[in-house]
N, C-alpha and C positions, 0 to 999 in steps of 0.2 A: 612186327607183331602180326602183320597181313599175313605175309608169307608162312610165319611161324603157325598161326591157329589153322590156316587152312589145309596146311598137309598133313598134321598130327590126326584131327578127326579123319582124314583121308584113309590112312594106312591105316586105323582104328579099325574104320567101316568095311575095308576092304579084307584085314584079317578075318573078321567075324561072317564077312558073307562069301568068304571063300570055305571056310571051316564049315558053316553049319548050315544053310542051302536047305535043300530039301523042303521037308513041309513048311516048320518054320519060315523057311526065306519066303516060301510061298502068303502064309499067311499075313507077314510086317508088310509084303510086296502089296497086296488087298487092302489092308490096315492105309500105308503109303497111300495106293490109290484114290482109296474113299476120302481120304484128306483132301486129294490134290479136286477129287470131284467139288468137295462142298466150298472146296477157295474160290475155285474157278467158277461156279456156282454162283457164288456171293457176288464174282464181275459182271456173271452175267445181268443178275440181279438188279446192281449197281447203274448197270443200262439200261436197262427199262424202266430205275427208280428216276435218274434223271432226266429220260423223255419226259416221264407225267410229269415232275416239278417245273421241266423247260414249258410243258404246255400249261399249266397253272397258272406260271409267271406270265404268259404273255396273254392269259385269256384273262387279267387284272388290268392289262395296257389300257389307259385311255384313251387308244386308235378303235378301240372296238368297243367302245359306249353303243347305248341305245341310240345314239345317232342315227347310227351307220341305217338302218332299216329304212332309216326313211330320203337318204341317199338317192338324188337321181345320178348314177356314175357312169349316163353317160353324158351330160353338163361337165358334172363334178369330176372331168379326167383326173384333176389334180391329188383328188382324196385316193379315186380309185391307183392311179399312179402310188401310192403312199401306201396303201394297200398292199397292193403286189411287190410293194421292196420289200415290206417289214415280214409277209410271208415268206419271201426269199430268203432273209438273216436267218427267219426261225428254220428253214428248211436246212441253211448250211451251219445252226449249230447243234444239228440232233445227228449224232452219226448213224442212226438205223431209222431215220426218217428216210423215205422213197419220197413224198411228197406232202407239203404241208397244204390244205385246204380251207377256207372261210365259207360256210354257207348262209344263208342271209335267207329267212321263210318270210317274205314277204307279198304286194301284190304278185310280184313275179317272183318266184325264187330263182337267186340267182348263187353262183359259188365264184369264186378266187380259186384257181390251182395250178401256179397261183394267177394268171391271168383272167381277168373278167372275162365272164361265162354267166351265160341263160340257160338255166335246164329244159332241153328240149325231150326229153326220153321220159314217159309217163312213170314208166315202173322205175328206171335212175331215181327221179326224183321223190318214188313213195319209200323208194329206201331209205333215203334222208329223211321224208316228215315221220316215220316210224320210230328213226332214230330217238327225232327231239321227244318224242311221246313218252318214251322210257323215263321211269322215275327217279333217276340216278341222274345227277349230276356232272361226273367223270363216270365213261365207264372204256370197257375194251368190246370192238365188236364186228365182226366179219360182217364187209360194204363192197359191193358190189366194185369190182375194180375198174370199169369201164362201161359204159353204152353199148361196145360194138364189138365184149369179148365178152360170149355167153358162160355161165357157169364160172366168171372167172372173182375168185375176191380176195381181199388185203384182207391182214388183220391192222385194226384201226384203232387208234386213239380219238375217243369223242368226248371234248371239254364243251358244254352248253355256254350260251351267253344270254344273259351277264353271266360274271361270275359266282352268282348269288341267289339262292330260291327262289327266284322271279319266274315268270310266263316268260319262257326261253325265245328269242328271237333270229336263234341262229347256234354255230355250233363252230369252234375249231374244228380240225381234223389233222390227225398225224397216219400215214398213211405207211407200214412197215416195208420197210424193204427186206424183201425173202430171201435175197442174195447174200445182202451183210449180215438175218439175223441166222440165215444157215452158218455163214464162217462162221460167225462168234456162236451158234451151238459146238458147231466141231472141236471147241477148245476143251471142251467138256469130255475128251475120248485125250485123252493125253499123249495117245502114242499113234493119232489121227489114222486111227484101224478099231470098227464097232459102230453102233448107232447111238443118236441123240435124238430124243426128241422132247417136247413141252404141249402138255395136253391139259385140260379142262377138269376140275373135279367128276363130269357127267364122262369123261372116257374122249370127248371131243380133242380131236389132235390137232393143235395150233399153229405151230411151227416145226421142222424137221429139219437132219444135217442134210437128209437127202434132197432138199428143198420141195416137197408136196406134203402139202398141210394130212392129207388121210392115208397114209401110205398101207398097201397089207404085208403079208410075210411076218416076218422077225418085227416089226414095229409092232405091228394087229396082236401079236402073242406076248411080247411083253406089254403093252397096256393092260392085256386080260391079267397078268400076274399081277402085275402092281395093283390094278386095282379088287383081286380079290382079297389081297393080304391088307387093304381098309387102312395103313398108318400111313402119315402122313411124310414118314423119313423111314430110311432104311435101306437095306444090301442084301444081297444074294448072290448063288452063282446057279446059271442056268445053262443047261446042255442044249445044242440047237445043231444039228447037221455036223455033228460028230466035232463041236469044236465046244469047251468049258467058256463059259461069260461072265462074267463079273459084272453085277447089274447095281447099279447107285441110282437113289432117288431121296429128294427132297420137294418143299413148298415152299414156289414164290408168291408172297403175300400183295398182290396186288389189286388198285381200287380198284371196285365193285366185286372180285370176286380172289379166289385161291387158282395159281397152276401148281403143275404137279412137272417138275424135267426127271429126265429116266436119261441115264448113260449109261451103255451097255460097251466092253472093251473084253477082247480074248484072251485069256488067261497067259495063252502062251506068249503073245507080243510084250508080258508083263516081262514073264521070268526067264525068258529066254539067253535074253543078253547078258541077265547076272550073271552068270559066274565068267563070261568073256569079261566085262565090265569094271569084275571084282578084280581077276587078277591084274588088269591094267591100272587101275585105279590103284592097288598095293605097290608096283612097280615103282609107277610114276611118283607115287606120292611117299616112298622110299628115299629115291632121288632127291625131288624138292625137299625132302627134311633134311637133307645134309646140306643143300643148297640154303633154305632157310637160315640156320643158323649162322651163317656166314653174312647174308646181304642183309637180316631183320632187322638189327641198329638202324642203318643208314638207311635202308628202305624206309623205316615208319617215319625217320625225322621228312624224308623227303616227304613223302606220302601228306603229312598231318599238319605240313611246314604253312600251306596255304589258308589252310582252317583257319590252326591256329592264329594266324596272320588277321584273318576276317573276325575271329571272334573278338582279339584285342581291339581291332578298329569298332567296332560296333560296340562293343565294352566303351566307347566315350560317350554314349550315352544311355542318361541316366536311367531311365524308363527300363533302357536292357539289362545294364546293369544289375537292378533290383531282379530282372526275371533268373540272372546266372544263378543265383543262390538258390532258387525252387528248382532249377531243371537240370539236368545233367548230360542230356541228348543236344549236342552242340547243332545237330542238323535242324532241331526242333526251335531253337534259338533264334539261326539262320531264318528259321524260316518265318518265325514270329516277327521280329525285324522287319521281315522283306514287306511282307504283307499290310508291315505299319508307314514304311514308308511308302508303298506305293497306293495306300488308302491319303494320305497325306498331298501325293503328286496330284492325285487327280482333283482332291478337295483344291488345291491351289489352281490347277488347272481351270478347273470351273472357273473359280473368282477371277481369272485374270481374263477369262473369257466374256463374263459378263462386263468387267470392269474396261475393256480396251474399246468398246465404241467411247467411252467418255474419254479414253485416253488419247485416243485419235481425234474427235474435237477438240480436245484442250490443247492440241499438239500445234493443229491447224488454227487455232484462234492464238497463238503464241508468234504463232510464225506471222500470219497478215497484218499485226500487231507490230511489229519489229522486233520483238524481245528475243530474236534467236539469231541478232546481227553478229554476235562472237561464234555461230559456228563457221566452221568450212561448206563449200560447195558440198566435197565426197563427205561430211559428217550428216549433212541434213539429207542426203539423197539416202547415207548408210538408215539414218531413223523413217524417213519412208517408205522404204523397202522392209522396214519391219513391222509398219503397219499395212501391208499388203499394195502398196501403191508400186504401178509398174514407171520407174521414173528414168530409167536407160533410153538415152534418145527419144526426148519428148519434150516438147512443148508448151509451156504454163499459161494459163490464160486466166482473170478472175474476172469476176463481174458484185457490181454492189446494187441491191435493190431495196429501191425506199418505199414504204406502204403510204401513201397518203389519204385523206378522206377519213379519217378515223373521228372527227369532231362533228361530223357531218351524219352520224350513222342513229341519230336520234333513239336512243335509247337500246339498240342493237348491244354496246356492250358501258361498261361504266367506267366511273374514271380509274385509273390502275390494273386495267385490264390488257394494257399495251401489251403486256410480258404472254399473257396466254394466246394471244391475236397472232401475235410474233410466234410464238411456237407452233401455233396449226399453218402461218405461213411457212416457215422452214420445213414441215412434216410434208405439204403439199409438194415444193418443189422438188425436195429431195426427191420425191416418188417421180416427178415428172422428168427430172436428171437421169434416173435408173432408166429410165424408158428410152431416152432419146440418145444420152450419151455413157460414151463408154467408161470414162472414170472421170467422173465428180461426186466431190464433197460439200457440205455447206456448214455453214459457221452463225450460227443463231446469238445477235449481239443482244436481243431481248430491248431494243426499244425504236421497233416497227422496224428495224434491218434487218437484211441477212446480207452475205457474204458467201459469193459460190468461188470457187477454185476448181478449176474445170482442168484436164492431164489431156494432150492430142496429139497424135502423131503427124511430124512437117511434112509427111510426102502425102495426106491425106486429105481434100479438101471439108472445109469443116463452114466456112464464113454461112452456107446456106442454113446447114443446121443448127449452128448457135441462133440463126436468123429465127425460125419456125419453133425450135424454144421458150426464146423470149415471148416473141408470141402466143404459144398456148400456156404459156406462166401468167401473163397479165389478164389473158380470157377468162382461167380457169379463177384466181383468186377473185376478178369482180364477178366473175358469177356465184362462188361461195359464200368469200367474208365482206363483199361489196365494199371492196376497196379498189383503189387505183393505185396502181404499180409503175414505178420512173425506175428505168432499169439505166445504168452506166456500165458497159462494156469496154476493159482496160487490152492494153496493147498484149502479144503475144512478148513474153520471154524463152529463153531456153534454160535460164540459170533457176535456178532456185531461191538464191538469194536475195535475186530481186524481184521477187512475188509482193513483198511490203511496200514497194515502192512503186508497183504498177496499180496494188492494189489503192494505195495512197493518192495516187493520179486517180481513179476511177471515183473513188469516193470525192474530189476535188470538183471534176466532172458534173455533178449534178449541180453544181450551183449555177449552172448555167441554162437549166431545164426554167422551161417556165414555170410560173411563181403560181400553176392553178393546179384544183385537184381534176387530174386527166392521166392520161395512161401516157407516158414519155420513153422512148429510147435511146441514147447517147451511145455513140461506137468512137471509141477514143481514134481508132485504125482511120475511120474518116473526117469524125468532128473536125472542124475549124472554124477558131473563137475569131469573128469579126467584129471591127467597133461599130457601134450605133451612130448615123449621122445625124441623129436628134439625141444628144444629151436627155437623161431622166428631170422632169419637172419635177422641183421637191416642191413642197404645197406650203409657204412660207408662212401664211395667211391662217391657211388651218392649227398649224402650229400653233401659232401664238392665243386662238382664239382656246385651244387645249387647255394650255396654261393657266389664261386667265380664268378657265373656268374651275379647275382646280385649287385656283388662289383663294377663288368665292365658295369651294365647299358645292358645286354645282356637277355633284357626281354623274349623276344620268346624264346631261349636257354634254359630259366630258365623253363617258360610252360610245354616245351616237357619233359623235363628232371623230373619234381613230378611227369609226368605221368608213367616216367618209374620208379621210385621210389615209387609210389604206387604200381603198377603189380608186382615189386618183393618182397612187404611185402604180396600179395593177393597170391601167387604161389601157397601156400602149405594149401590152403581154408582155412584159417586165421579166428579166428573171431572177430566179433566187439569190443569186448575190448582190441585184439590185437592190429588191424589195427591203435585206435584210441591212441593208445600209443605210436605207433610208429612215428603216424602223431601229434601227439603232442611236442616229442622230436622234430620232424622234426622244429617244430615251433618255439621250445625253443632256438637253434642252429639258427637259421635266427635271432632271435630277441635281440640277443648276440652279431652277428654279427653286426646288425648295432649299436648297440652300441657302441660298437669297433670302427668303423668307424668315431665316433665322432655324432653320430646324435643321438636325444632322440625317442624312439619308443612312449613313452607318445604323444608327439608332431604329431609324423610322423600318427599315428593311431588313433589321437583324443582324446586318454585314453580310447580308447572299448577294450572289456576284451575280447581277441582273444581265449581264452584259454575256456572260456565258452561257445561261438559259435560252437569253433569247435566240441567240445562235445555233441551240441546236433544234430550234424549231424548223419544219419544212412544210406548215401548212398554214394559209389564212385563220381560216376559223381558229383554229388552235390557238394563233398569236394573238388574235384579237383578247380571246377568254384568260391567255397570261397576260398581256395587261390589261383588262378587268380586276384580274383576283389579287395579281404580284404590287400591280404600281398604282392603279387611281385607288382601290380600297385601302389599305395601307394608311395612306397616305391622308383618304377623306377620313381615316379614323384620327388618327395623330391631331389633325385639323378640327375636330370638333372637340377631343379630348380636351384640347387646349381652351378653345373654346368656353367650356363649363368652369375650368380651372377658375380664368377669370371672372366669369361672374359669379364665381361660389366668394371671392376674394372683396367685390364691389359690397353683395350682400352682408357679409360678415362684418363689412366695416359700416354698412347702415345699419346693423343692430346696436354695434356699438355703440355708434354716435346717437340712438336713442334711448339705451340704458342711462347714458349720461346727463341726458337733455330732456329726458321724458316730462321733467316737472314744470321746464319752461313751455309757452308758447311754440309748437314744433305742425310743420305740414310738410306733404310727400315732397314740395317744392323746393324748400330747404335744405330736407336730405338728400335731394336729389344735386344740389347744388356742392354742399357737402361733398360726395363720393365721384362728383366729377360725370353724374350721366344723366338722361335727359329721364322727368318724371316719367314717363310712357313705359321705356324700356326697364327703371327701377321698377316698378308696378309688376312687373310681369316678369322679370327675377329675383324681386320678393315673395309671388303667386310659387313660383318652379321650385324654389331650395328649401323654401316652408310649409309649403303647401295651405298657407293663410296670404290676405290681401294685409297692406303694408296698415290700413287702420286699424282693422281686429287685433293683429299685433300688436297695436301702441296701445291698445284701449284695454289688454289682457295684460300688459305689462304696468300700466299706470293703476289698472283696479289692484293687480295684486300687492301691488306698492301701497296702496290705501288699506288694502284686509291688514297689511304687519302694521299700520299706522294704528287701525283702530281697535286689534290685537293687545299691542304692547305699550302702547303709549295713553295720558290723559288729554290728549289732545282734541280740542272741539272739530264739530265736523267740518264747520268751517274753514277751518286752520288745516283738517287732514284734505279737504278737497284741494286749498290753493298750492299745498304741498306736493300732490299729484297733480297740478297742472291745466283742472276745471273751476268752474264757479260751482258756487253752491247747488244753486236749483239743478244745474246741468248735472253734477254729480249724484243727487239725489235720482234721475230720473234714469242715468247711465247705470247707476250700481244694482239698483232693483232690477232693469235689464236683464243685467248678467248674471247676477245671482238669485235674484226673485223675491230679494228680501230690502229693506230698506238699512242702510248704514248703519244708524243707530238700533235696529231689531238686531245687526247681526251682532254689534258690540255684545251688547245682552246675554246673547244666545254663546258667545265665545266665554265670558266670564263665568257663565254660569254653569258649564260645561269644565273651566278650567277648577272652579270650586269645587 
């Protein structure tokens, strides 16, 4: 079908412009022209439309905030460094950019071009504040192109900063190159024979094919014709030195103002070649239609074979699918497609970009961990080389660092704060790792450790500068988070695999540091564990006095007393797997004890496994305040609870026994006798559970026994007092007492009331 359409209009065009030539041919020839001027036109257009938008876009960057003004760049190399790259990108993605520029009107004005620069040249620099003066936001405008070439100037693109009607503090600059925008005028003379140029609505000439912005002659005479004829589009043909012109012009609509390009081409370079052209063109394309009809079938299957191929692949999904039925231009398909999946690659890109720093710690906290003992050597060296680690012939080394002193920091941070303390230490070292060494990582466990995994090469000596590391790691965090740092340094490997296991030793390692908050180093490479020839003293004596104080409910006692029971397992700088042995037994012996006592620790404790807490403690203070909170409180609570139990149980059975007995002869001595406890203590847990002494009770329970007597029954008062348990007179003197009235008044007053 290729073959077949293209030689048909061929021999078409070539019969008709062999036949009829002459004026006609002449004028479709001009017709043709003016076309190919205003397409060509439109590119050029196109060019200049996407310089301004490329400068828009990047005078929005937030590299050129109102910052930058107050920028000292020459401290701040780093910004001004950032400066002059991002002016580079925009320099190499404007194809008719010469130079991209930053001016900054500040104490000093300075500019980027793109290199930091001071304007030293008075009139340089009034050219730019004139600039920013202009009311116009974008505009276009002839700027002096150098200091030290007189008379000489670009045409410029001037974007203000900000982006935005503010009091402008500087300015992009795009800076035209006369070179390229001459070629790209020349495209505008189609048979590269004639002139080009692009001038100002005022006559002002901006750019030329000839490359000089004012040129005279044939340019100077056609500005004067365009612009006496006042429209804005249009053609002609103009005689100039004995040769016919073909003169096109149009307006490119650009900010702040209108140009005007004029392309002027010789008649003859038009028509010349027709009719050579024509007859060849009938020839050849004679030929090919015989040829055509022969190879068309197989040609277009070949030809359309691959499309096809791509549109059914892209046809499996859905999204395309729906688009096949609105559009018919399969290239427009393709392209929809492409544009979707590659808006898609980069959205994933991103995410997997921001997502691989957590991927790479969770990688490394996998690994130090053991959980990655079913790979291979070449599997796990294959996954760190994919998170950028250079692991070919190298060396592994980890280190575990413990923060201690955190119980000590009185009010510095609170309880449960571990996990944020822990993160500004991991943030610290890691910054103090990028400085010192060439590849490490750290592994933040969030409860006061970290975990470094350091990469070195064996023919490199290294032992000093891990040395002066650790060192300005333990300076740097007691001088920030005022803590003290016990560092364990684990052996070198070369495998990979056994990074768990060096690290496992390393972490091992500090139990062997002393048991105080102070700044410690352990180097596995030299450590060597010797025994003590004085055995640790356990405090046998303190022990038991613990106990017993516990037994008695003698909380504070007990407090004081672990404290001195710690200091004397610390005497003799003890170390941590000492100390924690001995506080462990300590544990075991209390937890003994209350079982003894008859109480389940399961119960009393919840069922938390005390024995694994304690274990993971690393500080005195610490330990001491977990048993304070975990085991004597606890425990002093269980112990009183019980406590009330019982005498709510004592009480309850001497109410009883005096509901029953209230009418005989009854004293506290009795009941006391009764319930099995001594008057003193009855008194004063009859006071607590009733908040009454144990006679006003018997005396409110014996009168109200007498009011139902003298209520409901005709019983003398006599008879209702021996009933309740008084003599007469005594009753007469107790009942007015309490009630205010005399026995026999109240009788009265009840009857009379029930009447």
């Amino acid at each position: 079908m290729i073959l077949l359409i293209s030689s048909i209009p061929g021999v078409i065009v070539g019969i008709i412009i062999y036949w009829m030539g002459g004026d006609r041919l002449e004028n479709e020839m001009l017709q043709l022209h003016k076309s190919q001027i205003v397409q060509r036109a439109a590119n050029v257009d196109d060019q200049f439309t996407y310089l301004e938008n490329s400068l828009a876009h990047w005078a929005f960057d937030p590299k050129f905030n109102s910052s930058l003004k107050d920028v000292n760049f020459y401290s701040e190399f780093e910004i001004a460094r950032d400066v002059t790259k991002t002016l580079g990108v925009m320099q190499g993605s404007s194809p008719l950019a010469k130079q991209v520029e930053l001016f900054l009107n500040g104490m000093k004005p300075i500019r980027f071009y793109p290199e930091y620069d001071v304007i030293q040249n008075r009139t340089f620099m009034d050219s730019y504040i004139d600039m920013l003066s202009q009311g116009k936001l974008v505009f276009w405008s002839d700027l002096p192109a150098d200091p030290g070439i007189v008379d000489a100037t670009d045409l410029t693109l001037v974007h203000k900063l900000p982006g935005v009607n503010f009091e402008p503090f500087g300015a992009l600059l795009v800076r035209v190159d006369k070179e390229k925008a001459s070629n790209l005028l020349k495209t505008l003379t189609p048979y590269n024979v004639g002139e080009t140029f692009i001038m100002q609505n005022d006559g002002n000439v901006l750019l030329s094919s000839a490359g000089t912005a004012n040129s005279i002659g044939f340019d100077e005479v056609l500005r004067n014709e365009v612009m006496k004829g006042g429209a804005q589009t249009g053609s002609f043909l103009y005689d100039w030195k004995n040769t016919t012109y073909t003169v096109s012009y149009g307006t490119f609509s650009r900010v702040g103002s209108d140009w005007i390009y004029v392309s002027a081409s010789p008649i003859n370079a038009i028509t010349k070649p027709v009719v050579f052209i024509s007859k060849l063109i009938l020839s050849v394309s004679c030929t090919a239609l015989l040829l055509a009809f022969i190879l068309s079938w197989l040609a277009s299957r070949k030809i359309y074979s691959p499309i096809d191929r791509l549109i059914r692949l892209l046809a499996a999904n859905k999204l395309f699918v729906g688009s096949t039925n609105e559009q018919t231009d399969e290239f427009k398909m393709i392209e929809k497609e492409w544009l979707h999946l590659s808006r898609e690659s980069i959205t994933l890109q991103n995410k997997l970009e921001q997502q691989l720093p957590h991927v790479k710690e969770g990688f490394l906290l996998q690994l130090v961990q053991g959980f990655l003992y079913a790979y291979s050597e070449e599997d796990l060296k294959k996954r760190m080389r994919n998170f950028d680690w250079i692991v070919d012939d190298q060396q592994f080394q980890v280190m575990h660092i413990q923060l201690t002193g955190f119980e000590n920091l009185e009010g510095r941070f609170s309880l449960g704060d571990e996990g944020l303390v822990t993160f500004a230490a991991a943030n610290i070292i890691e910054e103090l790792a990028a400085n010192r060494l060439e590849q490490a990582s750290t592994v933040n466990f969030h409860d006061l450790s970290i975990g470094v995994l350091i990469i070195v090469s064996p023919d490199r000596p290294f032992t000093d500068k891990l040395q002066a590391f650790s060192e300005e790691l333990m300076h740097t965090i007691n001088h920030i988070l005022k803590l003290q740092v016990s560092i364990a340094i684990g052996k070198t490997t070369p495998l990979i695999a056994q990074i768990p296991f060096r690290y496992e030793e390393a972490k091992q390692a500090l139990s062997y540091r002393n048991f105080e908050n102070e700044n410690q180093m352990l180097d596995l490479e030299t450590l060597e564990v010797s025994e003590e020839m004085n055995e640790l003293r356990y405090p046998f004596v303190l022990e038991r006095e613990i106990i017993q104080m516990l037994r008695t409910g003698q909380q504070q006692e007990a407090e004081h007393t672990i404290v001195l029971f710690l200091e004397e397992l610390l005497e003799r700088r003890a170390k941590e797997i000492d100390i924690q042995q001995g506080m462990l037994q300590l544990l075991g012996s209390i937890l003994h004890a209350i079982r003894h006592s008859g109480m389940d620790p399961s119960r009393v404790y919840k069922s938390a496994n005390l024995y694994e807490q304690l274990t993971q403690i690393r500080e005195p203070q610490k330990m001491l305040n977990w048993f304070n909170a975990k085991v004597i409180h606890p425990f002093v609570r269980e112990l009183e609870a019980r406590s009330d139990v019982q005498v709510k149980k004592v009480v309850e059975s001497a109410m009883i026994y005096l509901q029953n007995e209230y009418m005989n002869e009854i004293s506290l001595d009795s009941c006391a006798e009764h319930t099995g406890m001594n008057a003193v203590s009855l008194s004063k847990s009859f006071k607590q559970v009733n908040g009454k002494n144990f006679i006003d009770y018997l005396t409110e329970l014996r009168i109200g026994k007498a009011k139902e007597l003298l209520r409901d029954t005709e019983l003398k008062i006599n008879d209702v007092a021996v009933q309740v348990g008084y003599q007469h007179s005594y009753f007469n003197r107790i009942f007015k007492k309490q009630e205010g009235i005399t026995p026999s008044h109240y009788r009265e007053m009840s009857r009379h009331t029930y009447i």
